[in-house]
PyMOL Python script that loads the backbone (N, CA, C, O; Angstrom):
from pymol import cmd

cmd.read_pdbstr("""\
ATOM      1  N   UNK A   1      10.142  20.897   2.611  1.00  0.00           N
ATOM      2  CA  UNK A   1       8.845  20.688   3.224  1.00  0.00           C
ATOM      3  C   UNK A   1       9.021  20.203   4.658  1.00  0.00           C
ATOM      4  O   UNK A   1       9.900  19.406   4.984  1.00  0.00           O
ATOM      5  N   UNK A   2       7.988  20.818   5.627  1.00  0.00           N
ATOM      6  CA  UNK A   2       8.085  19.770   6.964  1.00  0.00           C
ATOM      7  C   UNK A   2       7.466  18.521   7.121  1.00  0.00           C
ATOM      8  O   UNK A   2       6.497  18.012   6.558  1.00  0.00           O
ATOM      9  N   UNK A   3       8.301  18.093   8.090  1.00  0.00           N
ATOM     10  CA  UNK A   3       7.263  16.717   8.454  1.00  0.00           C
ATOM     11  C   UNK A   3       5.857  16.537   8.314  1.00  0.00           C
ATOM     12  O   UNK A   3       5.296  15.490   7.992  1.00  0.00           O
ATOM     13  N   UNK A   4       5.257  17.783   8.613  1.00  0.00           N
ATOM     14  CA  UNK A   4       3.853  17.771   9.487  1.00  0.00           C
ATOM     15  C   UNK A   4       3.414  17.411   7.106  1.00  0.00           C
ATOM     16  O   UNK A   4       2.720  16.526   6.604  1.00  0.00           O
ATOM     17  N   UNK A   5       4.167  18.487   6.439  1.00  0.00           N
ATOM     18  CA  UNK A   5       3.481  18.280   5.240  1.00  0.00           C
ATOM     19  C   UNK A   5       3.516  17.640   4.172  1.00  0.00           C
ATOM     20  O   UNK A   5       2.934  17.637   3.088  1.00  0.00           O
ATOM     21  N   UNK A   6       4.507  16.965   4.810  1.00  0.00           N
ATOM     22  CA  UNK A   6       4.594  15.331   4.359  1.00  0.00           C
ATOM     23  C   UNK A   6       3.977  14.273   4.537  1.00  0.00           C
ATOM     24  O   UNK A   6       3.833  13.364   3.719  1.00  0.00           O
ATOM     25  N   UNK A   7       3.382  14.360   6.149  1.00  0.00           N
ATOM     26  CA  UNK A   7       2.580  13.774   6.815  1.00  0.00           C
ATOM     27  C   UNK A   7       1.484  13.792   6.032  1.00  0.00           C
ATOM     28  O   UNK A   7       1.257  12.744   5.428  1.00  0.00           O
ATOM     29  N   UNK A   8       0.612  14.852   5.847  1.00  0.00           N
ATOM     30  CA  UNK A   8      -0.912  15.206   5.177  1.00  0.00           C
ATOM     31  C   UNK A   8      -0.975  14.765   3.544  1.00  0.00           C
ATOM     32  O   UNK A   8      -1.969  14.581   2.842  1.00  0.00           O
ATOM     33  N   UNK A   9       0.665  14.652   3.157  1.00  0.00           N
ATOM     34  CA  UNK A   9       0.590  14.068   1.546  1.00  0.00           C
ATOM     35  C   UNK A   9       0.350  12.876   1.905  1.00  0.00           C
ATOM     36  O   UNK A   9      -0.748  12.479   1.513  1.00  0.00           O
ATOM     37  N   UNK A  10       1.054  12.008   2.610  1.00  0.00           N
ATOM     38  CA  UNK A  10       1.341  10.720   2.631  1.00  0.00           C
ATOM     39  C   UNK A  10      -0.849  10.334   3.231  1.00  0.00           C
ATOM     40  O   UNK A  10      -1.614   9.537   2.688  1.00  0.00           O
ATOM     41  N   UNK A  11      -1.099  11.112   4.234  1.00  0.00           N
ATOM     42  CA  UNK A  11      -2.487  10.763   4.531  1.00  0.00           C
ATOM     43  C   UNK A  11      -3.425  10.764   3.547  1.00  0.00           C
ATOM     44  O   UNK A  11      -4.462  10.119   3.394  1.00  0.00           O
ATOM     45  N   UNK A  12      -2.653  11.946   2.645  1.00  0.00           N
ATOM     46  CA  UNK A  12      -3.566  11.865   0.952  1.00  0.00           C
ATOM     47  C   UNK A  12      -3.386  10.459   0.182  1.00  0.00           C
ATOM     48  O   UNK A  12      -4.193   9.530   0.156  1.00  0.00           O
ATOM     49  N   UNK A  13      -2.789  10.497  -0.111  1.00  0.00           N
ATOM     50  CA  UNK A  13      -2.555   9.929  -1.228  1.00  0.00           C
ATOM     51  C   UNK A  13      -2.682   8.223  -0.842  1.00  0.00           C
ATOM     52  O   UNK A  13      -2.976   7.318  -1.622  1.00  0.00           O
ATOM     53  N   UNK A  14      -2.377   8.128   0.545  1.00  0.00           N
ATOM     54  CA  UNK A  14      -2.274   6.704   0.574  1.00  0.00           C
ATOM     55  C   UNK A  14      -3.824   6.348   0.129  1.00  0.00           C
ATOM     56  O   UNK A  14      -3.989   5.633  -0.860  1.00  0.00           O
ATOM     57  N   UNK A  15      -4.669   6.722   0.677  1.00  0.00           N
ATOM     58  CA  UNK A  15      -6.501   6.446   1.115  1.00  0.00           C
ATOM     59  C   UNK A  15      -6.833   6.136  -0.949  1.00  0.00           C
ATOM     60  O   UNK A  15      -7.460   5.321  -1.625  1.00  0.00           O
ATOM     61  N   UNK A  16      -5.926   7.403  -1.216  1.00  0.00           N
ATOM     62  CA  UNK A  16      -6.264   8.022  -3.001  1.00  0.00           C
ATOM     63  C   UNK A  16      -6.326   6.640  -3.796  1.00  0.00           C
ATOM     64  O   UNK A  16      -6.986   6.159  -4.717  1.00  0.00           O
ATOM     65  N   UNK A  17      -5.164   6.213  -2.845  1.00  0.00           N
ATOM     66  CA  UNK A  17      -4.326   4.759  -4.126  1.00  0.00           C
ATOM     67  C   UNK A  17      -5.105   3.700  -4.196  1.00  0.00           C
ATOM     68  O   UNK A  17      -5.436   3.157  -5.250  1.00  0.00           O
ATOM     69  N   UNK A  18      -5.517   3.271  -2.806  1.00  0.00           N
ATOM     70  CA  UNK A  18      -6.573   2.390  -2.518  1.00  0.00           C
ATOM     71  C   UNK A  18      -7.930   2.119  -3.417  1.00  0.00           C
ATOM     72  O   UNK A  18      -8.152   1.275  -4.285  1.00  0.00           O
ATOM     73  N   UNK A  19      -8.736   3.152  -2.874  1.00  0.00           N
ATOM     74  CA  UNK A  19      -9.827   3.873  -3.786  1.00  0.00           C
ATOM     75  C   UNK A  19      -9.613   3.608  -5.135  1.00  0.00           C
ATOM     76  O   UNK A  19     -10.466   2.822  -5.549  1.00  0.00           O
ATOM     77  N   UNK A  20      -8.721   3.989  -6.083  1.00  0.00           N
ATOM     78  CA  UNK A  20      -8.430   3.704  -7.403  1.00  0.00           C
ATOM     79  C   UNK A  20      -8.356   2.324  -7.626  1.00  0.00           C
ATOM     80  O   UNK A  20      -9.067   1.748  -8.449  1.00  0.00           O
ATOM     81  N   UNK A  21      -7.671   1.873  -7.050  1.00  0.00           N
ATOM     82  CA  UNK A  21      -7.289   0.312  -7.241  1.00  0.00           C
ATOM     83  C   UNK A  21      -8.691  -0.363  -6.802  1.00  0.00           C
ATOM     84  O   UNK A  21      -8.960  -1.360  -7.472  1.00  0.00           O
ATOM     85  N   UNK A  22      -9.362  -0.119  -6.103  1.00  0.00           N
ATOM     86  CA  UNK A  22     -10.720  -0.824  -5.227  1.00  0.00           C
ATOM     87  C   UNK A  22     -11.809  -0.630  -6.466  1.00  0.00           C
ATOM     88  O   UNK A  22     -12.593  -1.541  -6.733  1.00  0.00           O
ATOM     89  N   UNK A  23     -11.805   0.808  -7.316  1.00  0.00           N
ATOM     90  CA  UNK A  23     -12.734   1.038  -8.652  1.00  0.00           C
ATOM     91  C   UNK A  23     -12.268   0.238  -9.017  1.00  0.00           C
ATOM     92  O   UNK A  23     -12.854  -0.838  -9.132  1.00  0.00           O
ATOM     93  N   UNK A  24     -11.058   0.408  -9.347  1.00  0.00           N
ATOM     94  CA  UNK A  24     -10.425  -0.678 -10.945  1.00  0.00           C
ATOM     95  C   UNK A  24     -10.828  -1.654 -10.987  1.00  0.00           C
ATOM     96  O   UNK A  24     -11.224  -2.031 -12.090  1.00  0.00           O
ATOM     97  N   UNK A  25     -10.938  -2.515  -9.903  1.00  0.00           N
ATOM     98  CA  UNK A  25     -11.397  -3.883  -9.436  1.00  0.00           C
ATOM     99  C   UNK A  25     -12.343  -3.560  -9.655  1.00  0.00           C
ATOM    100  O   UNK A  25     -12.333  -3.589 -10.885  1.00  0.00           O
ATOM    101  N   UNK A  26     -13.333  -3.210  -9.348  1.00  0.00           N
ATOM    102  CA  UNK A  26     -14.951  -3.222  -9.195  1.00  0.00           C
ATOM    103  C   UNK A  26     -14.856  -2.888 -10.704  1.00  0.00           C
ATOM    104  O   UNK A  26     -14.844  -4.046 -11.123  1.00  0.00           O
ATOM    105  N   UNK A  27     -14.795  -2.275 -11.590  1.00  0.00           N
ATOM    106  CA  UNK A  27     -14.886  -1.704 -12.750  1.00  0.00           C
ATOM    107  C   UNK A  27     -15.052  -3.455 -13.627  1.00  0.00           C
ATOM    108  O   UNK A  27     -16.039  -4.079 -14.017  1.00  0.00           O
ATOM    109  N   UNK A  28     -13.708  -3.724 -13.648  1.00  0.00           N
ATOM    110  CA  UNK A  28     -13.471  -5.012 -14.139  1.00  0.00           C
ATOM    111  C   UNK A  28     -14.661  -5.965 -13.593  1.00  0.00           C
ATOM    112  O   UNK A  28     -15.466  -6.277 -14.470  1.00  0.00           O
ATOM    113  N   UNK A  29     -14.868  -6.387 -12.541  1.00  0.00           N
ATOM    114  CA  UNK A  29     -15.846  -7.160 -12.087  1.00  0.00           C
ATOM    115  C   UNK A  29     -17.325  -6.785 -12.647  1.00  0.00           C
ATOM    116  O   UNK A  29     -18.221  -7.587 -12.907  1.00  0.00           O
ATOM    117  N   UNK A  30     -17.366  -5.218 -12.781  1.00  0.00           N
ATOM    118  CA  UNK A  30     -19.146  -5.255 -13.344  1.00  0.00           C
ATOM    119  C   UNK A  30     -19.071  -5.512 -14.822  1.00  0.00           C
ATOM    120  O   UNK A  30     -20.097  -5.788 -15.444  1.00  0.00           O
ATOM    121  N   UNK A  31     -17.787  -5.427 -15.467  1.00  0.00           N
ATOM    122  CA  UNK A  31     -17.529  -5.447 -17.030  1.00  0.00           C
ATOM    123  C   UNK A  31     -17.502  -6.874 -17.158  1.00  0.00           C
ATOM    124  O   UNK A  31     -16.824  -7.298 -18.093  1.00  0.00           O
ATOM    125  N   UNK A  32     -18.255  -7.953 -16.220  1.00  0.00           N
ATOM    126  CA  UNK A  32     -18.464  -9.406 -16.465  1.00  0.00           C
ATOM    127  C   UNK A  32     -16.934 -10.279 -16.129  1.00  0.00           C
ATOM    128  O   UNK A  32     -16.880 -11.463 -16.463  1.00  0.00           O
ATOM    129  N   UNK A  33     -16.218  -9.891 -15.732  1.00  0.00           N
ATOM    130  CA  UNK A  33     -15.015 -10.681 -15.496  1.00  0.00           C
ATOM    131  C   UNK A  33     -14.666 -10.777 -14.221  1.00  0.00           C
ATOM    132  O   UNK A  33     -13.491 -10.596 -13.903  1.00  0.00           O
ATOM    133  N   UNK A  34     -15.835 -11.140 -13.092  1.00  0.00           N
ATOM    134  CA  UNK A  34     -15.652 -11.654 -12.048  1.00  0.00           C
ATOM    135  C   UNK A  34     -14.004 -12.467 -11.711  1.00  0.00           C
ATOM    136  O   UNK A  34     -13.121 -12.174 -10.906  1.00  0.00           O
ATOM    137  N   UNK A  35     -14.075 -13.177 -12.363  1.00  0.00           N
ATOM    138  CA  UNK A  35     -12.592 -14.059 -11.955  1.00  0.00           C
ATOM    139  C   UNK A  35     -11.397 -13.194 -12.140  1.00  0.00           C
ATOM    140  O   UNK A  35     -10.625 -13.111 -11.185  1.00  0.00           O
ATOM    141  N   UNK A  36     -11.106 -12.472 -13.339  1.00  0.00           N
ATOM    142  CA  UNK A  36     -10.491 -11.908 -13.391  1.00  0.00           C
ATOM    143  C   UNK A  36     -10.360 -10.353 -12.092  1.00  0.00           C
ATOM    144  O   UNK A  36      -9.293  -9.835 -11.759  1.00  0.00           O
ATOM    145  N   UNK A  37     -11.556  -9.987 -11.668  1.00  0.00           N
ATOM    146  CA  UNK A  37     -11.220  -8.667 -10.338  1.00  0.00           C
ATOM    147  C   UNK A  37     -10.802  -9.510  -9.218  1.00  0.00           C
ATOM    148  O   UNK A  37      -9.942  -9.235  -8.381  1.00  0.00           O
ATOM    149  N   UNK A  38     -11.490 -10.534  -9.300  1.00  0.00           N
ATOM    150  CA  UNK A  38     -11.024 -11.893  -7.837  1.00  0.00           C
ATOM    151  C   UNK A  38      -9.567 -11.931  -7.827  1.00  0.00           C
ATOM    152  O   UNK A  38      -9.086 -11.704  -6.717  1.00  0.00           O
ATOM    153  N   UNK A  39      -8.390 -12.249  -9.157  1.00  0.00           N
ATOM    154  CA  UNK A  39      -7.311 -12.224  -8.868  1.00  0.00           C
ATOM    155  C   UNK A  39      -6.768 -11.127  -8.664  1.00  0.00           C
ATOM    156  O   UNK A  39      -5.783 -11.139  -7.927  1.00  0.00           O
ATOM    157  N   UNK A  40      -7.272  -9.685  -9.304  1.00  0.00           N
ATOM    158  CA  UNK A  40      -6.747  -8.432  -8.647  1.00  0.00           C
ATOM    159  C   UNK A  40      -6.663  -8.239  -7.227  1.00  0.00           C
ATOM    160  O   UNK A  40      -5.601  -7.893  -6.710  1.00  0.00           O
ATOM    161  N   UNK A  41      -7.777  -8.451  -6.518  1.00  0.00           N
ATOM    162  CA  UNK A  41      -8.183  -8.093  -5.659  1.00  0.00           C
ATOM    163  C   UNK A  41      -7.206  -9.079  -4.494  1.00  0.00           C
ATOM    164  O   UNK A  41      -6.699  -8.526  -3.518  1.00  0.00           O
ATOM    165  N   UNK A  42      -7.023 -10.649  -4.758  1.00  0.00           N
ATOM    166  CA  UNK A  42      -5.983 -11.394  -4.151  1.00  0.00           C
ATOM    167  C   UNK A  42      -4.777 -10.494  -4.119  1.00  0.00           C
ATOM    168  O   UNK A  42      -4.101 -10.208  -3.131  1.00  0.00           O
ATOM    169  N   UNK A  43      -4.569  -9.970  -5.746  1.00  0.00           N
ATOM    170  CA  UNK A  43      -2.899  -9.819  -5.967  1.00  0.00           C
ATOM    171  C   UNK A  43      -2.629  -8.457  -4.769  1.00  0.00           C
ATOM    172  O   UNK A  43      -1.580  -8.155  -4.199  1.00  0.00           O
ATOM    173  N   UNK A  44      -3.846  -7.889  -4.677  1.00  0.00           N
ATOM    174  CA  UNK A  44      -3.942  -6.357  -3.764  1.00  0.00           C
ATOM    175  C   UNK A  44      -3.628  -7.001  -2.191  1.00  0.00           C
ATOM    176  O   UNK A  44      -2.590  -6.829  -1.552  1.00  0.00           O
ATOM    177  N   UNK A  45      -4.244  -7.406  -1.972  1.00  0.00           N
ATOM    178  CA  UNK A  45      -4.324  -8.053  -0.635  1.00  0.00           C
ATOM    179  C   UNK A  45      -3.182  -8.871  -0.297  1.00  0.00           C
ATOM    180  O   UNK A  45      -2.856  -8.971   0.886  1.00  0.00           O
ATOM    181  N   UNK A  46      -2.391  -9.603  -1.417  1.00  0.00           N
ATOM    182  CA  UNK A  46      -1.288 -10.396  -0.886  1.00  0.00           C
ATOM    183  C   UNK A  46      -0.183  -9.059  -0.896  1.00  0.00           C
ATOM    184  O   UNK A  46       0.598  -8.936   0.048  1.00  0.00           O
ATOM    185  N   UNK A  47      -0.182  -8.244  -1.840  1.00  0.00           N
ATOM    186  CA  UNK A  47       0.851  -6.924  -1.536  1.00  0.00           C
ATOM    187  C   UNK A  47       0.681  -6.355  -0.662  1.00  0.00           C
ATOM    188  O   UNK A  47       1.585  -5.522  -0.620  1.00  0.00           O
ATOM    189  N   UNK A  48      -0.046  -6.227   0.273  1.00  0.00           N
ATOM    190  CA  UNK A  48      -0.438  -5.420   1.123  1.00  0.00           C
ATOM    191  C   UNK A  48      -0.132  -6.049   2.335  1.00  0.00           C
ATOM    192  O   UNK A  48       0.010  -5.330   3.324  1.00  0.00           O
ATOM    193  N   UNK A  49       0.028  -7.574   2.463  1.00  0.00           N
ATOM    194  CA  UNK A  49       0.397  -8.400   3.804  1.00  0.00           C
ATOM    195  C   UNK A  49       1.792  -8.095   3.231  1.00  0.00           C
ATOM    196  O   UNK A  49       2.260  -7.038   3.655  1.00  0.00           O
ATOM    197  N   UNK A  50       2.665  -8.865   2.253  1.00  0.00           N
ATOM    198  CA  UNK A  50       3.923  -8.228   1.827  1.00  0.00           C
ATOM    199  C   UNK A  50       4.412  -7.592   2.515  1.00  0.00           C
ATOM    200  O   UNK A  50       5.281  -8.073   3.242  1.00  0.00           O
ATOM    201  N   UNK A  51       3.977  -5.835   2.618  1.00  0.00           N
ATOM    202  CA  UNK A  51       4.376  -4.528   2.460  1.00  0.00           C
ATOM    203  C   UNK A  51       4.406  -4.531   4.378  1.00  0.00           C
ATOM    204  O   UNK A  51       5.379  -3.992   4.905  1.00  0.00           O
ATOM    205  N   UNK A  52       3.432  -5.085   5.184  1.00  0.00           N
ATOM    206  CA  UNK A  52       3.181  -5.059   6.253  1.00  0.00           C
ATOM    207  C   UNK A  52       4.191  -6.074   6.856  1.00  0.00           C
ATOM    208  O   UNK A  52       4.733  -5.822   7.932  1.00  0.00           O
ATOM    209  N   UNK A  53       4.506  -7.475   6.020  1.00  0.00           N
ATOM    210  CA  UNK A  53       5.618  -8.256   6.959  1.00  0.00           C
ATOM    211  C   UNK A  53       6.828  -7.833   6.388  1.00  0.00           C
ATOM    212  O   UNK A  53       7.879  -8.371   6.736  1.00  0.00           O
ATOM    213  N   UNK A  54       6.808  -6.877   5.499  1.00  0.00           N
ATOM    214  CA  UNK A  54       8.392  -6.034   5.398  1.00  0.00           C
ATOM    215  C   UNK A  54       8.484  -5.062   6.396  1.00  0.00           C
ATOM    216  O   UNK A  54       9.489  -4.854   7.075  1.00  0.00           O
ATOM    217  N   UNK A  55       7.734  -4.644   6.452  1.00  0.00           N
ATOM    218  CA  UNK A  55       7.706  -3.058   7.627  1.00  0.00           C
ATOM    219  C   UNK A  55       7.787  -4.337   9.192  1.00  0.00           C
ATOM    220  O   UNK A  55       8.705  -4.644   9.953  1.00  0.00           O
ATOM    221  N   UNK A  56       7.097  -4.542   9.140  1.00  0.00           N
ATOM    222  CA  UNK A  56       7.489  -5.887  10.859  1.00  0.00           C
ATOM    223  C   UNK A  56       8.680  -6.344  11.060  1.00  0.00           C
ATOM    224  O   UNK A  56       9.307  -6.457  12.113  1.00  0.00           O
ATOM    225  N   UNK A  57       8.895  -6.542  10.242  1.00  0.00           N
ATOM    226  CA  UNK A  57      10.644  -7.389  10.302  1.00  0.00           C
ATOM    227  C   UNK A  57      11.587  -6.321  10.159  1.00  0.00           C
ATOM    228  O   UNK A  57      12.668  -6.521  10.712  1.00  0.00           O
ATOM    229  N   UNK A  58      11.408  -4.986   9.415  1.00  0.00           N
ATOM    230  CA  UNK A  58      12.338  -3.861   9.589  1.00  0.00           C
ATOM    231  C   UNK A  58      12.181  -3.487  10.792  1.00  0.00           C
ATOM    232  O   UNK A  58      13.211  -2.959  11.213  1.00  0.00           O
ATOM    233  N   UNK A  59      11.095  -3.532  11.774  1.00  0.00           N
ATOM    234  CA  UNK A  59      10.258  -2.524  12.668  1.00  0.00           C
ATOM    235  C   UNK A  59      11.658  -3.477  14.016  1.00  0.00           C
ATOM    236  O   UNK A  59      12.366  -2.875  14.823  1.00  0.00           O
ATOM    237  N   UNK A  60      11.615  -5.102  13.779  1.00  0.00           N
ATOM    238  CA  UNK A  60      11.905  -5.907  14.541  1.00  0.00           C
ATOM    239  C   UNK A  60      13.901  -6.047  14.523  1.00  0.00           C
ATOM    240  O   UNK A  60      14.600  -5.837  15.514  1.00  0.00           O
ATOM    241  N   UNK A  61      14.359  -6.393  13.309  1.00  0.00           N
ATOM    242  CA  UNK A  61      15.442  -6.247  12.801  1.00  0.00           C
ATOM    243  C   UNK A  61      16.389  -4.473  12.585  1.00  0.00           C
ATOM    244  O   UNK A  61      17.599  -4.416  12.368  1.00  0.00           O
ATOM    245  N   UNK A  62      15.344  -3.034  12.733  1.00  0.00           N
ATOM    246  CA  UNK A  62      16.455  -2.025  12.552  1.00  0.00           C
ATOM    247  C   UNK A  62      17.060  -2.274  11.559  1.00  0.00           C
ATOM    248  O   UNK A  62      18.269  -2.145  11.753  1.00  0.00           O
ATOM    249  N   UNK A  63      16.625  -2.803   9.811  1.00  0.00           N
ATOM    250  CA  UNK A  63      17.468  -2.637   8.854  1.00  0.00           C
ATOM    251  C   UNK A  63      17.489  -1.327   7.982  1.00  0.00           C
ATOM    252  O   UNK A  63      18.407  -1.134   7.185  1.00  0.00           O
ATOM    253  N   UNK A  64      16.490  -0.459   8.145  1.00  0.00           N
ATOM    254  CA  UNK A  64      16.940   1.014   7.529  1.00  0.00           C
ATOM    255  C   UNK A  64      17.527   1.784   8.345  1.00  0.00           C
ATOM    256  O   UNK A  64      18.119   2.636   7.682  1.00  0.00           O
ATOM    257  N   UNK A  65      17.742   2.005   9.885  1.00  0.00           N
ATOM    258  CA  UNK A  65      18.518   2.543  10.400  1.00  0.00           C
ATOM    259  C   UNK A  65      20.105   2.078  10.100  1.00  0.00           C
ATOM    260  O   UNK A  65      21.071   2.826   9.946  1.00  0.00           O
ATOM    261  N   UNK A  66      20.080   0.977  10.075  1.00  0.00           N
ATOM    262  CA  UNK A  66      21.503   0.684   9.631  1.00  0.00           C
ATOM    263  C   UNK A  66      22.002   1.202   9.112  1.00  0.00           C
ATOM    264  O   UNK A  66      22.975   1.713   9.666  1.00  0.00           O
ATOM    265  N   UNK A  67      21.752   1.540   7.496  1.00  0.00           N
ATOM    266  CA  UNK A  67      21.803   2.242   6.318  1.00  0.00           C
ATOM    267  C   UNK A  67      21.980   3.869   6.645  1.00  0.00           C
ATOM    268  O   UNK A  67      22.483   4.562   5.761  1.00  0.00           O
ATOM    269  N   UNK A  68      21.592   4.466   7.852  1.00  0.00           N
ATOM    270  CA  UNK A  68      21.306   5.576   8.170  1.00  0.00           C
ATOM    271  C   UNK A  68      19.766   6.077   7.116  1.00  0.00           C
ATOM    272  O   UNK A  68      19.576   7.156   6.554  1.00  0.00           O
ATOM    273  N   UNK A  69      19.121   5.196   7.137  1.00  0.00           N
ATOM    274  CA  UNK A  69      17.549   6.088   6.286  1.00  0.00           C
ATOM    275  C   UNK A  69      16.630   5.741   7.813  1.00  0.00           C
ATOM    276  O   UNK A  69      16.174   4.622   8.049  1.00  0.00           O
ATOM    277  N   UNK A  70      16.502   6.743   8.602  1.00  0.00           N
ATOM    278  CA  UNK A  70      15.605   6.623   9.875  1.00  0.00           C
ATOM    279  C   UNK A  70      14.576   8.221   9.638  1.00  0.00           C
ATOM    280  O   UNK A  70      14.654   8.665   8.493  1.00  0.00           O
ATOM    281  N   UNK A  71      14.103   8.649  10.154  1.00  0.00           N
ATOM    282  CA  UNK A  71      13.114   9.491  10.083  1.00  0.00           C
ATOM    283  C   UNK A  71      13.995  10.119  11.727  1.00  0.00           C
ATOM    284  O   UNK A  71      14.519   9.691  12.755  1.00  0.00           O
ATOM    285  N   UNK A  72      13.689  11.294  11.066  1.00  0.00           N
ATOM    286  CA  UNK A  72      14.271  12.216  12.774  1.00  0.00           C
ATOM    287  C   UNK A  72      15.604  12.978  12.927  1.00  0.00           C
ATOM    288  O   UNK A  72      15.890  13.514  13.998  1.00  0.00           O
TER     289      UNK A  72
END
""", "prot")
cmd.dss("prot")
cmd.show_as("cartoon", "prot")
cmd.util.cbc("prot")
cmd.orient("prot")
């Protein structure tokens, strides 16, 4: 596959994952278990800073180029 259509999966699917996970939550929350979508919705949001101060500190540090896994 090329880049470009890798690109348009990755634009899929990321938005896809969200969306699912954002029902699921909401699903749970109208099924009366407010507290319980509240900690989903934390656990979503703290993975998601996670995922962002891993990518910063790779972005800052060059630790997958090391490895030789770079894009290009």
């Amino acid at each position: 596959m090329t880049y470009q259509q890798w690109a348009l999966i990755a634009d899929i699917y990321t938005p896809v994952i969200a969306l699912v996970c954002f029902i699921s939550i909401l699903r749970v929350m109208l099924k009366g278990s407010m507290q319980q979508g509240l900690i989903r919705l934390v656990l979503v949001i703290l993975s998601t800073i996670f995922i962002y101060t891993m990518m910063f500190i790779d972005n800052i540090l060059h630790i997958w180029p090391t490895f030789g896994l770079h894009l290009g």
